[in-house]
Every structure is written in C-alpha cells, then in structure tokens.
N, C-alpha and C positions, 0 to 999 in steps of 0.2 A: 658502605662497608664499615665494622666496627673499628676503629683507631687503636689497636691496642696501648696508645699513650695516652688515651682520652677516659682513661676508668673512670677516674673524679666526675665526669660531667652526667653520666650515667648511673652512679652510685658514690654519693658523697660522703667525703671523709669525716665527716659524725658518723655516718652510718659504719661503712667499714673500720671504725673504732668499736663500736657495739663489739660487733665479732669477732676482732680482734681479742677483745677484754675476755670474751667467754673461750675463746684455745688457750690463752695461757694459763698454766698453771699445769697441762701434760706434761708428762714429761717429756724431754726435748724440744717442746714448742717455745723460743723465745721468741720475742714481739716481733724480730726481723721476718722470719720463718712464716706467723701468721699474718703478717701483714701483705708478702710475697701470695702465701695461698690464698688471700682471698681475694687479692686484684685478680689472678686469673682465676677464680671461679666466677668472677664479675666478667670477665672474660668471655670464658666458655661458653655460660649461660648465655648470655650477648650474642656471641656467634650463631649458636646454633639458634638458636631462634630464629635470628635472621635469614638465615643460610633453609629454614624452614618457611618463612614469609610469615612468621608470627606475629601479629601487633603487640606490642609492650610498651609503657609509660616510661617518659622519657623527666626526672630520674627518677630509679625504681626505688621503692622502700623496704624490700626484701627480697633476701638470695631461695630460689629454689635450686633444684639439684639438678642440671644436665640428665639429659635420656643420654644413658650410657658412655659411647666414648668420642670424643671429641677431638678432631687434626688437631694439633699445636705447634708448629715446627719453634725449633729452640731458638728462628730470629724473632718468631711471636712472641715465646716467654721471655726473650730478651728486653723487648718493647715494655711489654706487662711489667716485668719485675723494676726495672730499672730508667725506661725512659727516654732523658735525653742526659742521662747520667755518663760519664767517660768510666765510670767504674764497671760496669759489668759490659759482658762478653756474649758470644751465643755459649762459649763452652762453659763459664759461671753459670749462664740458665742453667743449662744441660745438669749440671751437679749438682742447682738448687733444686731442680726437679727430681734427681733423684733423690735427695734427703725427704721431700715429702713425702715420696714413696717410702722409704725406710720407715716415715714417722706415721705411717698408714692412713696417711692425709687423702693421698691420691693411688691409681694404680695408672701404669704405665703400659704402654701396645706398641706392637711394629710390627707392620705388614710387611716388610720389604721395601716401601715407599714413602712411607712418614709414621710422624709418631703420635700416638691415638693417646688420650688423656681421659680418664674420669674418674671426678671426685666422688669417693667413695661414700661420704654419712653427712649430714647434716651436724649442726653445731653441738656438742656435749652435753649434758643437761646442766647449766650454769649453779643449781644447788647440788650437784655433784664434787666435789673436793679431792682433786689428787696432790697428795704430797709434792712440791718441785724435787728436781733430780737432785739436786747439791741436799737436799737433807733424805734423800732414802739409800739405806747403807746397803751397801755388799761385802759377801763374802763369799770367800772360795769354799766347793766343795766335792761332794764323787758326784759324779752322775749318775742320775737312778733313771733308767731305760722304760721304766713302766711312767714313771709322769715329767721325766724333762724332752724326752724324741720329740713330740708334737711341735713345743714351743723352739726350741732351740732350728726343730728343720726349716722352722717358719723366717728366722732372722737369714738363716745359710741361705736358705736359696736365693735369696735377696739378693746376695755376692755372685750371684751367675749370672743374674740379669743383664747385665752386660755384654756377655755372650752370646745369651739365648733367652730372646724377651719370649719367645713362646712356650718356653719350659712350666708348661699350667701344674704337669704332673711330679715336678721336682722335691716338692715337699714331700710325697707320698713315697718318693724312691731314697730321699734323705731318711728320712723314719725307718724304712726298712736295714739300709745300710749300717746306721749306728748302731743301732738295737743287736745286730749282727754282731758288730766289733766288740760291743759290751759284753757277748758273751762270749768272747775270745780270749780278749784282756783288758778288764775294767779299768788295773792298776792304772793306764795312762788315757782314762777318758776325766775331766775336771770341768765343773761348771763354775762360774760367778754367780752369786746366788742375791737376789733383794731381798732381804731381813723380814721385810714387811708380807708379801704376799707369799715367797719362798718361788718367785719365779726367775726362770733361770736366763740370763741375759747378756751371758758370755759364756764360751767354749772352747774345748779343744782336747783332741786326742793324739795322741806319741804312741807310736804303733812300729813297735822293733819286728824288725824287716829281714826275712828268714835268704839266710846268704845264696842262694838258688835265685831270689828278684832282683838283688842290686843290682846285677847289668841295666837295669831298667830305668838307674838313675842317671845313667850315660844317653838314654835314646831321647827324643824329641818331647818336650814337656808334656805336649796335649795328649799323649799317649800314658801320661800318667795319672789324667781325672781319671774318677773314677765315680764320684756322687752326684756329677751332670751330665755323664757318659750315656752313652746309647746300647754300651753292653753291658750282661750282667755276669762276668768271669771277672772278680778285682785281678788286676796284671799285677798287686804285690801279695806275697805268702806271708802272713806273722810267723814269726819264731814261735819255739815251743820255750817255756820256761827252762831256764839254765842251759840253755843253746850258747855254747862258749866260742861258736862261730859265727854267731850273729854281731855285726860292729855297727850296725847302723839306725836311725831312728828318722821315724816318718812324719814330717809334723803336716797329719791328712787334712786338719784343719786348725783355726785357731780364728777365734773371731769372736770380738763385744758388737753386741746392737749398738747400729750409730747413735740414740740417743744418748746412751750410756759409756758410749767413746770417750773419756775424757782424762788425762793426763794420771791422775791417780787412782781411776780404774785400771787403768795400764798399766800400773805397774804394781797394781795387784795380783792380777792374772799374769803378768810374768815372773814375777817374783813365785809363784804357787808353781808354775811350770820350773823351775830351777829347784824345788824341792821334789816333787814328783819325776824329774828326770834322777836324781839320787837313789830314788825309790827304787826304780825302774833297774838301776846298774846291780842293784842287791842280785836281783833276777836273769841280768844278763850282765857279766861281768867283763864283758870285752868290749860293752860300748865303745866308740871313738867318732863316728861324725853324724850329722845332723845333718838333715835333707829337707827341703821346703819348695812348696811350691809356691809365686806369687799371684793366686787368685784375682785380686782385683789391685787394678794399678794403685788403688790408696794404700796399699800396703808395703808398698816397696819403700816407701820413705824408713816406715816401721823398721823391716828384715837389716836394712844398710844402717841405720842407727845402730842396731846389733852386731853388727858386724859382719852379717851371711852376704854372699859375692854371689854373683852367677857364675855359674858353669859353662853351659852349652844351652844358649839360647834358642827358642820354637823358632825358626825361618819363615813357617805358617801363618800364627796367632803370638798374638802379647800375650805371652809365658816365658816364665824362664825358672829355672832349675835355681833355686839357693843352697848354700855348702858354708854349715860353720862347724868347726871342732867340737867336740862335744865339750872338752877342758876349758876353752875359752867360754861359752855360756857358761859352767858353771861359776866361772871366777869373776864374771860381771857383777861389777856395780849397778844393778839396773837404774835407780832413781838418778845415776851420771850420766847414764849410755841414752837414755829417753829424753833428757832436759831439754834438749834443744829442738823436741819435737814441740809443732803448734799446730792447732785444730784449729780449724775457723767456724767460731761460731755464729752462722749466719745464714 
C-alpha cells in the first residue's frame, strides 16, 4: 500500500519543483498551495493504480491525471500534505482541500461515506503568463445580469459545498435566481470587478424586505436559503420602491472568490456596500436593521468584526441569523473594524 508520507520516494523533489514552478503565477496559487496539490496528485495517481494492480516505475518521471475520482479521507490528505509535521490537522487538510477546490485545482465528492477527489487539468501551458493577484486591480461595480450570473454562480455555489457536496445543479439555479433579483432591484445587486479581463470576482446583493416577510427573520435560519434550497417560492417578498414600511435589509449574499479574499479587497467591497446602502435608503426611507445570514463558517469571523450578533440560532444546521443596525454600518470605520482580521495564506 502507497505511504501517503513517502511522496519523495516515488516522485522526487526536483521533479515536484518542475510543477510546482509551472502553477505559480495563477492567481491564488502560492508555492505552499501548489506544492500540497501536487503531493496528492502524486498521491492519487499512486493509489489508484495500485488499487487497480497497474505496474508503474518506481520513481516516476511524470504525473498523468487519475481516471476520475479517487477516496482521500482528510487523515490521507493529512499524511500527503503535511507528514510527520505537528502543524497540520485532519481539519487543516480538510480546509486545504477546500481552497483547491476553490482555486479549481481539484473537485471534490461525497457519497455519504467518504470523500472522492479529482484532479481536474493537467499543468497550464508554462508559455502562458497570468498576471499574480497583488498586481491585478479591482473595482467595484453594478452588476450586469446578461454577463456577470454565469461567473459570479460559479464562485457562490462553491459556498454550499459544505452543505451539499451533491448540489451539481446549483450553478444553474444560482443564475436563474439573480437574474430574477436584478430585475426587481438592481439598485443593491454590486460586483468587484478585475480591471484586466472585466471579470467579476466578488458580490452581493441588499434586497429591502417587504414588511409581510420579516416574521421570517425570527423563524429557524435554514428556512431562509433560498439559492441552495429545494423550493422554488423565495419565502421573502422585496418591497416596492418608496415602501415607507419596509425597515429592513436582506444581505442574500455577499461573497469575494477565495483567491481574491484578501484584506484590502475587503474592504473594498465593504466600503462599496456602505455607499450602496445610502443609495438604497433614498428609495426606502425607513431603513433601520440589517439581517445576514452566515453561509459558510469562514464568514462569521467577518460578520462579528462588523459587529452583526446572532439572533436565534438553527437547532438543525450551522446557521445562524445575523442583526446589525443599519446606523451603526453606516458609521463604521471599515479599514478599523477588519484590521484585525487575518487570512491564511497557505
């Protein structure tokens, strides 16, 4: 059986430097990131072979790609990525596995009984040249429904996977849903935009909440998806424009692609969301609180920098109801209220 600590001996570290050298330079792939994905596709490959009764040269001098999808339990990525290292964890794998996924390095499976891995593409084309993250700019802007839905459903759904690794069709009902909103009310739909190719790489929409739904902010969070739900009646009603009973604001989503997570993207897109909420009160003048859901646990660090509290937490599912004033966001400091936020880059 293949030693998941024994990479080196079956694909040596000159080699895994090769490939390494050819993923940097994506964005978000720093050398930590591709030096982890390619122990376990030295890995995988390895495994399944064996596990197939393939003969293979012992060491190999190149990676071909795994037939499909391949067990991994996260004490094997643990082995693979880290060793006989005290620093990593099975839950460290588990997170470093999902940032690959994020960086559409790998794609991820779960049957009920373990978790199925395959690496998606072979190496880049090395005379190919992508810009690194820290020099491709962003800016905020509207979201235009005819060419940001595709790519923006593609990062969201990624945020459910957590929940629902089988949700294949989540992009397809993501796309429909916003496209919907946008033509309800643009006013609080806002992208992050890359300068360079005009692709959109952060999100979010503020969707004022027709006073008939707010009961809805009181009942059990998971009764509040609605874009990885299984029905299709949204359970909250937008207001209509100058609705002076409408007090409250929905924030349905809010999300930067993990590559592009980083500290002063942050607080781009919140600083854009603190003028677009202004906008917004022109149109409804009795705002007063904000309502959030917390999607994926990385985000709770986020919302409680801000200062949103839970409410009345799911008994269910990891959900919970956030509640901040509407007055208190706007009189944030944001570049104070984030500082003390840190990203691990790795």
């Amino acid at each position: 059986m293949i030693n998941p600590q024994s990479i080196e001996q079956w694909f040596p570290l000159e080699l895994q430097r090769k490939y390494v050298s050819q993923l940097q330079g994506r964005v978000g792939i720093t050398r930590r990131r591709a030096e982890y994905f390619v122990k376990l596709w030295v890995y995988l490959l390895l495994k399944q072979r064996q596990e197939l009764g393939q003969h293979f040269p012992k060491p190999l001098t190149e990676l071909d790609l795994p037939d499909g999808f391949v067990p991994c339990t996260h004490r094997e990525a643990q082995e693979v990525f880290y060793g006989e290292q005290e620093r990593g964890s099975d839950r460290s794998a588990g997170m470093m596995i999902d940032k690959l996924v994020a960086l559409g390095l790998i794609e991820k499976d779960f049957d009920g009984n373990s978790t199925c891995i395959r690496i998606r593409s072979l190496l880049p084309n090395p005379q190919n040249t992508t810009p690194d993250k820290a020099d491709i700019k962003l800016f905020p802007d509207n979201f235009n429904p005819r060419t940001d839905a595709v790519p923006v459903a593609s990062f969201l759904a990624r945020n459910y996977n957590w929940m629902n690794k089988k949700a294949t069709a989540l992009p397809h009902r993501i796309v429909r849903i916003i496209r919907g909103w946008a033509e309800q009310y643009p006013t609080g739909m806002r992208v992050l935009r890359r300068s360079d190719n005009q692709d959109a790489v952060g999100f979010y929409v503020l969707y004022p909440v027709a006073r008939e739904s707010e009961a809805n902010f009181f009942i059990p969070a998971r009764k509040g998806l609605h874009m990885s739900a299984t029905w299709d009646i949204d359970p909250f009603q937008i207001a209509q424009i100058g609705d002076r009973n409408c007090t409250s604001i929905f924030v349905r989503s809010w999300q930067i692609d993990l590559p592009y997570k980083q500290l002063n993207n942050l607080c781009e897109l919140l600083t854009d969301t603190q003028k677009t909420l202004v906008r917004i009160q022109a149109d409804f003048p009795n705002l007063c609180d904000i309502y959030a859901l917390t999607i994926h646990p990385s985000n709770e660090q986020l919302v409680s920098a801000l200062g949103f509290h839970k409410t009345n937490p799911d008994p269910q599912v990891a959900l919970n109801w956030m509640y901040l004033p509407l007055d208190k966001y706007l009189n944030l400091d944001i570049e104070q209220a984030v500082s003390g936020l840190h990203f691990v880059d790795g």
